[in-house]
N, CA, C and O atoms as a GROMACS GRO file, in nm:
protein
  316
    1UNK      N    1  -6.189   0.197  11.227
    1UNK     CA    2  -6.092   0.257  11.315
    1UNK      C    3  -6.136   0.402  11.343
    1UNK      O    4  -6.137   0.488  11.255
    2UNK      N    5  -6.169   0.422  11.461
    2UNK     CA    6  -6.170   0.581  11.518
    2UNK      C    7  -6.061   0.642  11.574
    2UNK      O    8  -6.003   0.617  11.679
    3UNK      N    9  -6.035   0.747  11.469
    3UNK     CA   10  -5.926   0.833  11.509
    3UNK      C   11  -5.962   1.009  11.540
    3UNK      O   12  -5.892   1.097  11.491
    4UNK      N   13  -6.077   1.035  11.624
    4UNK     CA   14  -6.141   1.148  11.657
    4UNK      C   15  -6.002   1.289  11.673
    4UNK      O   16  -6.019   1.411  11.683
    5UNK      N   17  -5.837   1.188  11.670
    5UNK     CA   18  -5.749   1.365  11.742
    5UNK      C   19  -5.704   1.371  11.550
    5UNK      O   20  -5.634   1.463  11.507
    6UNK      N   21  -5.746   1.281  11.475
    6UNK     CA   22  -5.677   1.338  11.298
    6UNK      C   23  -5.795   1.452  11.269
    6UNK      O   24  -5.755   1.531  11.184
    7UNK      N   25  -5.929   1.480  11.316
    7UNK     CA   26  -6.046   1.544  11.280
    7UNK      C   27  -5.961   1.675  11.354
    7UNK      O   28  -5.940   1.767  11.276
    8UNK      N   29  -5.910   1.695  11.489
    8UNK     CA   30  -5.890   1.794  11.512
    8UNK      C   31  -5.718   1.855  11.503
    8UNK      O   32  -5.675   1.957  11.556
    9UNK      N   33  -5.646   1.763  11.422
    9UNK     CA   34  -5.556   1.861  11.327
    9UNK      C   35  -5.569   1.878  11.225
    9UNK      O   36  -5.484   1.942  11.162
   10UNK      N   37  -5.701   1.818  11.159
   10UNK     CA   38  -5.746   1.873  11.033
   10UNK      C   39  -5.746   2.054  11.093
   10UNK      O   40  -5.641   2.114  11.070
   11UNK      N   41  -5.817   2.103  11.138
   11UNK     CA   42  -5.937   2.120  11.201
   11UNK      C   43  -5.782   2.287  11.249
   11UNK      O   44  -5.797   2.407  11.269
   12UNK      N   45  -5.685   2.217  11.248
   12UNK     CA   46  -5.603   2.325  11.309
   12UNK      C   47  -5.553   2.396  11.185
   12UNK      O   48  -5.546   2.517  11.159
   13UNK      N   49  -5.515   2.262  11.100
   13UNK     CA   50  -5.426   2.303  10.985
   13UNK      C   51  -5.526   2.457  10.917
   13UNK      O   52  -5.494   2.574  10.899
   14UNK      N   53  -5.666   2.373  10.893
   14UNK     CA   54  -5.762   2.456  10.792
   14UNK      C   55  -5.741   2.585  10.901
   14UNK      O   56  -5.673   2.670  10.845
   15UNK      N   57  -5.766   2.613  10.993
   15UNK     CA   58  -5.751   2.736  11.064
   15UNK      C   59  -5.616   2.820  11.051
   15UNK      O   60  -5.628   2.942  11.036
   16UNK      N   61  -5.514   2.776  11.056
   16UNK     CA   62  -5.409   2.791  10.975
   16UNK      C   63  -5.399   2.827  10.862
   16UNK      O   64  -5.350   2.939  10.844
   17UNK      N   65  -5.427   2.772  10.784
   17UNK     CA   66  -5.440   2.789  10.663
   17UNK      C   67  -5.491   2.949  10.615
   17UNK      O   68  -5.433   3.030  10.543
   18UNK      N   69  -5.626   2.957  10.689
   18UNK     CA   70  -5.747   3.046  10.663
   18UNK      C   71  -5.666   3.194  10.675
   18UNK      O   72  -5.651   3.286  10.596
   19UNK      N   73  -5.612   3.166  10.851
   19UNK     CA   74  -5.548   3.296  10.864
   19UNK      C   75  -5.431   3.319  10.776
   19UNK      O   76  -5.389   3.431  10.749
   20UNK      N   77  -5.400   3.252  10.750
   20UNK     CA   78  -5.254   3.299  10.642
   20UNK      C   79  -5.347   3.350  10.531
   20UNK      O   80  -5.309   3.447  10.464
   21UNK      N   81  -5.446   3.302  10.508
   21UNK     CA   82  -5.513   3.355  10.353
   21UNK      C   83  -5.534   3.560  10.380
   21UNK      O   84  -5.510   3.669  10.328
   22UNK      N   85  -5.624   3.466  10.551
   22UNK     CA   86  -5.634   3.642  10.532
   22UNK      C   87  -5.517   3.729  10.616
   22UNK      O   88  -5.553   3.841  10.654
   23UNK      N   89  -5.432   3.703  10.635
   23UNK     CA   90  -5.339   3.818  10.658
   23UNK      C   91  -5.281   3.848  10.526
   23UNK      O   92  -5.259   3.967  10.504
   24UNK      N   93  -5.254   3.769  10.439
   24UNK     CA   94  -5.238   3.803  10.264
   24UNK      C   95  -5.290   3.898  10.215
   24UNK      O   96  -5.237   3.992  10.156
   25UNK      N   97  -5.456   3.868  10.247
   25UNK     CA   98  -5.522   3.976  10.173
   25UNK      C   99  -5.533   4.098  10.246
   25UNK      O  100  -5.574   4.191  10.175
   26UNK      N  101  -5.501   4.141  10.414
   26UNK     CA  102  -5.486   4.229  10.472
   26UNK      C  103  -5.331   4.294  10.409
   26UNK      O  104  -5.312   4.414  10.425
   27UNK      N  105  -5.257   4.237  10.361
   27UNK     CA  106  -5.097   4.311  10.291
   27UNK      C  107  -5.146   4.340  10.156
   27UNK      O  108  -5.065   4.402  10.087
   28UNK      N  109  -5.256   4.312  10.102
   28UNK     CA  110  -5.278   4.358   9.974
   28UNK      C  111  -5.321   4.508   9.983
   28UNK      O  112  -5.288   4.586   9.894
   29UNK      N  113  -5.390   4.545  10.084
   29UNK     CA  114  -5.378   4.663  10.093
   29UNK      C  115  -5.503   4.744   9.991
   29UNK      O  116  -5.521   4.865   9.978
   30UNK      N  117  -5.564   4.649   9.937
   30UNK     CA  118  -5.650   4.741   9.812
   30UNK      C  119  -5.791   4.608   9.830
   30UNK      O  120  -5.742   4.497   9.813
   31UNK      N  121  -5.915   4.602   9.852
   31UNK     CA  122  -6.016   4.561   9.891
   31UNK      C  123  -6.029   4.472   9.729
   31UNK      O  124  -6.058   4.353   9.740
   32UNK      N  125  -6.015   4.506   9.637
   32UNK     CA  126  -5.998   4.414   9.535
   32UNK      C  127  -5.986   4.290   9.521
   32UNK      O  128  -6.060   4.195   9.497
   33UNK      N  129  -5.824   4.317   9.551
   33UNK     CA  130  -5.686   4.243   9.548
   33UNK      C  131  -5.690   4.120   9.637
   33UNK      O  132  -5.646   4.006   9.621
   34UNK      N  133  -5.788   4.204   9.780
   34UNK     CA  134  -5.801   4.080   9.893
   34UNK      C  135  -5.909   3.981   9.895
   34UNK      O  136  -5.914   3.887   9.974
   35UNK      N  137  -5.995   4.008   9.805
   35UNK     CA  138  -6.129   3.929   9.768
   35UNK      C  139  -6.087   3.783   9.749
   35UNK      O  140  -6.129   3.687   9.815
   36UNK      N  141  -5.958   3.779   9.603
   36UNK     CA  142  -5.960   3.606   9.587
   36UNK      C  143  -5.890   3.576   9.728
   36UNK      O  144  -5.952   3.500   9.803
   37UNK      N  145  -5.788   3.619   9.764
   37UNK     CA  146  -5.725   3.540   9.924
   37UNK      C  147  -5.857   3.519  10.019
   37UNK      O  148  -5.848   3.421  10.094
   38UNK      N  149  -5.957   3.583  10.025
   38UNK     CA  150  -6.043   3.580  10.160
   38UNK      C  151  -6.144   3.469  10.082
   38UNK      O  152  -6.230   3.413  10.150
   39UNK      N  153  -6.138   3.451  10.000
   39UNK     CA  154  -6.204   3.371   9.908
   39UNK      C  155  -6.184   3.221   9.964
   39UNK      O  156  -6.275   3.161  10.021
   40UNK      N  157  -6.045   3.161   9.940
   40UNK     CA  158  -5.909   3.077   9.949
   40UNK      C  159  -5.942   3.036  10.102
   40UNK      O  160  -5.946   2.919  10.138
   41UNK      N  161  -5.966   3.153  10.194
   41UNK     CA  162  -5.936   3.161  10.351
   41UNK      C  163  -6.063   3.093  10.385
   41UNK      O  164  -6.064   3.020  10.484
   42UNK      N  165  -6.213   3.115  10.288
   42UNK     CA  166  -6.306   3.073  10.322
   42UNK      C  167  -6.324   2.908  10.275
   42UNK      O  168  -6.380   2.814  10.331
   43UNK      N  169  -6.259   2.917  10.161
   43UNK     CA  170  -6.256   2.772  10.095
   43UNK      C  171  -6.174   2.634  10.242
   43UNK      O  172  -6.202   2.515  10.261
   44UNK      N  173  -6.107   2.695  10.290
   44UNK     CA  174  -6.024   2.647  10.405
   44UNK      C  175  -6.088   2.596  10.532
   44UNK      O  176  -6.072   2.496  10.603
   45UNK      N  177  -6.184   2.729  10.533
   45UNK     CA  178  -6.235   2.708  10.641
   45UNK      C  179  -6.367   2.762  10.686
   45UNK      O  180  -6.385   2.849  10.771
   46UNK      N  181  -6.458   2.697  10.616
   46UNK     CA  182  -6.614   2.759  10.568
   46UNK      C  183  -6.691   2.793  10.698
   46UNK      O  184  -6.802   2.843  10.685
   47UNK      N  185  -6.639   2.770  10.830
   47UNK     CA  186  -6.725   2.826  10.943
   47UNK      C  187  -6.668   2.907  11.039
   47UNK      O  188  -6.719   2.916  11.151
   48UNK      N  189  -6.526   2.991  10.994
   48UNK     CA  190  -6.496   3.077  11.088
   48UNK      C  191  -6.573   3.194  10.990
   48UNK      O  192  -6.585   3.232  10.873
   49UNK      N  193  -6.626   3.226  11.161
   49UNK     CA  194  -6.713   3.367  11.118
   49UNK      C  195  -6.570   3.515  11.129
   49UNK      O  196  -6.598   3.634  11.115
   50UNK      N  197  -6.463   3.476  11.150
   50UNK     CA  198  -6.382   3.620  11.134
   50UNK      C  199  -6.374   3.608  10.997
   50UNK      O  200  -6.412   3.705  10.933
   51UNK      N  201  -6.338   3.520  10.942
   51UNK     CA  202  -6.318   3.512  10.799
   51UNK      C  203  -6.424   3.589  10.710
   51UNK      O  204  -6.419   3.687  10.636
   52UNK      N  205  -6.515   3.505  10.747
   52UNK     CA  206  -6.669   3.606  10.694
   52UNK      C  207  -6.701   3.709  10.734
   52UNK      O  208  -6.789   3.764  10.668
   53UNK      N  209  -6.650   3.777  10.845
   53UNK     CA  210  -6.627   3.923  10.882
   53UNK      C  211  -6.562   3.969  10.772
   53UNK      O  212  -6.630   4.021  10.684
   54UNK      N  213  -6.423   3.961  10.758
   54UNK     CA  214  -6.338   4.025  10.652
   54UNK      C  215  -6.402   4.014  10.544
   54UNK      O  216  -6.376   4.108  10.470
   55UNK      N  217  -6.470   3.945  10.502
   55UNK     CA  218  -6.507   3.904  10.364
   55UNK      C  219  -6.614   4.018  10.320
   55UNK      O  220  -6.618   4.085  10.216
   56UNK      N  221  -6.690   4.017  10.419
   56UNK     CA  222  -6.783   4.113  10.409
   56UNK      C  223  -6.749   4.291  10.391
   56UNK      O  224  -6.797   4.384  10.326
   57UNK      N  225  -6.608   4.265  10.518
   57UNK     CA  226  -6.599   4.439  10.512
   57UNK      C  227  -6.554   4.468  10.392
   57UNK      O  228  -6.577   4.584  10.358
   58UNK      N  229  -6.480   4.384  10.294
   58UNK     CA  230  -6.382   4.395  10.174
   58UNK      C  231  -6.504   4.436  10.085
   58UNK      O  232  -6.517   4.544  10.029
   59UNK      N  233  -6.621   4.292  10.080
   59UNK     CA  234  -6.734   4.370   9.979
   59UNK      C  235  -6.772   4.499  10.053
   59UNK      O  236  -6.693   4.585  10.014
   60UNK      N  237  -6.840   4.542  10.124
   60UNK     CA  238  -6.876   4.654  10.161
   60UNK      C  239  -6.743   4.758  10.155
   60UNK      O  240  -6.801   4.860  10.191
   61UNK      N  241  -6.676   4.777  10.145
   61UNK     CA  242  -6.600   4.867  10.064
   61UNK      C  243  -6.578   4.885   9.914
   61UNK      O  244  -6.538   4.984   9.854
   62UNK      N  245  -6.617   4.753   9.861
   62UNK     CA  246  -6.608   4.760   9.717
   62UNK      C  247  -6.750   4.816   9.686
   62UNK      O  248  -6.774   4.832   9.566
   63UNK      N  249  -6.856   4.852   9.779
   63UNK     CA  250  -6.985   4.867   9.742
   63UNK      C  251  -7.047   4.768   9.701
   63UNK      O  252  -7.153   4.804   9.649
   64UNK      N  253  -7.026   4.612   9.697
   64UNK     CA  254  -7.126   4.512   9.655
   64UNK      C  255  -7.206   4.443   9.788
   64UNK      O  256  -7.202   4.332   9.842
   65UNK      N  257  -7.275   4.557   9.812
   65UNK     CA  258  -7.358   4.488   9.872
   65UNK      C  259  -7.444   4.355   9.910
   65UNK      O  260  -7.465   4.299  10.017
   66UNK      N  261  -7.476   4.334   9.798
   66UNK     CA  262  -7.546   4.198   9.758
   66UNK      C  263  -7.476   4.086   9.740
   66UNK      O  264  -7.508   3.973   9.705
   67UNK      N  265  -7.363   4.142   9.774
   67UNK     CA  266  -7.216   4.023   9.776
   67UNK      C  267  -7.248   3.996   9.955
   67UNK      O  268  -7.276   3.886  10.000
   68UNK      N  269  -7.236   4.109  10.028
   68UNK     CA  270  -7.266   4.101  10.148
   68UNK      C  271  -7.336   4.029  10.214
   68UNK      O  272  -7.302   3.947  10.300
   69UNK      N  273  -7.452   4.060  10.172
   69UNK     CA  274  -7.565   3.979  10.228
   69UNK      C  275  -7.550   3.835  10.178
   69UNK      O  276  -7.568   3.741  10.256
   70UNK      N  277  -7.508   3.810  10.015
   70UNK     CA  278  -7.504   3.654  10.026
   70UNK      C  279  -7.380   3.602  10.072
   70UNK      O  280  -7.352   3.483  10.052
   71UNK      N  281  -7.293   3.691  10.139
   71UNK     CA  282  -7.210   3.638  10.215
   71UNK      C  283  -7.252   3.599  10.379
   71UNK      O  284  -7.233   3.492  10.437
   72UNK      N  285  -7.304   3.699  10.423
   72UNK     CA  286  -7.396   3.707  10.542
   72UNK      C  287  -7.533   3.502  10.552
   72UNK      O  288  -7.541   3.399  10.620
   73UNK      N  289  -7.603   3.566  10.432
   73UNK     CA  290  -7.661   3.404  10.445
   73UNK      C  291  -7.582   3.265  10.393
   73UNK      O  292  -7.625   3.150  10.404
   74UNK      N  293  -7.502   3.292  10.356
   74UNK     CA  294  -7.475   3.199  10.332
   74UNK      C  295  -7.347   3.121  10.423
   74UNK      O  296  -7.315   3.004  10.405
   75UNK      N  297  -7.270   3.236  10.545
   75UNK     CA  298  -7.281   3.180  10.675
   75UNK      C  299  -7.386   3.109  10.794
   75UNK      O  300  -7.370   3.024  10.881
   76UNK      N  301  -7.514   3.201  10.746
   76UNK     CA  302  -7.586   3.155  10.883
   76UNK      C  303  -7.620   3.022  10.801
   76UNK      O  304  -7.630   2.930  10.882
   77UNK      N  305  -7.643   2.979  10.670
   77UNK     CA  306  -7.671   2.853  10.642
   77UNK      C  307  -7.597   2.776  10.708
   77UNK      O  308  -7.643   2.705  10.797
   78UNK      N  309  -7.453   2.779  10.670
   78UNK     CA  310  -7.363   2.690  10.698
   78UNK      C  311  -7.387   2.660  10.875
   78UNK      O  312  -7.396   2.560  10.945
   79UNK      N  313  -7.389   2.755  10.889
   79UNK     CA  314  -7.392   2.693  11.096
   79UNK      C  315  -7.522   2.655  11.129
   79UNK      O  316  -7.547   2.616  11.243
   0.00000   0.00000   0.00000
């Protein structure tokens, strides 16, 4: 049985999902605090690149760079 429109409310929910993770960690207010939510947001939804934007600026404020970058490749893997 092909049901190609259940793939794209998966597909809404996880986007949903993601942004609620990260507007969470945008009310946390402290780059820390928002790491596990953007974490959660990515677990949701492993190919929005805003997500991996935030993710990145949070490490690069915490100074982990090398968090960065394997955040950085390990988007362009995924796509």
């Amino acid at each position: 049985m092909d049901l190609p429109w259940i793939e794209e409310k998966r597909q809404a929910f996880r986007r949903g999902a993601a942004d609620l993770f990260v507007g969470v960690a945008k009310l946390m207010g402290d780059a820390e605090k928002a790491v596990p939510w953007l974490e959660r947001a990515q677990e949701c939804d492993e190919l929005n690149e805003a997500v991996c934007q935030e993710m990145m600026k949070a490490q690069a404020s915490l100074e982990r760079y090398d968090a960065v970058e394997q955040t950085n490749r390990g988007m362009a893997a995924r796509l």
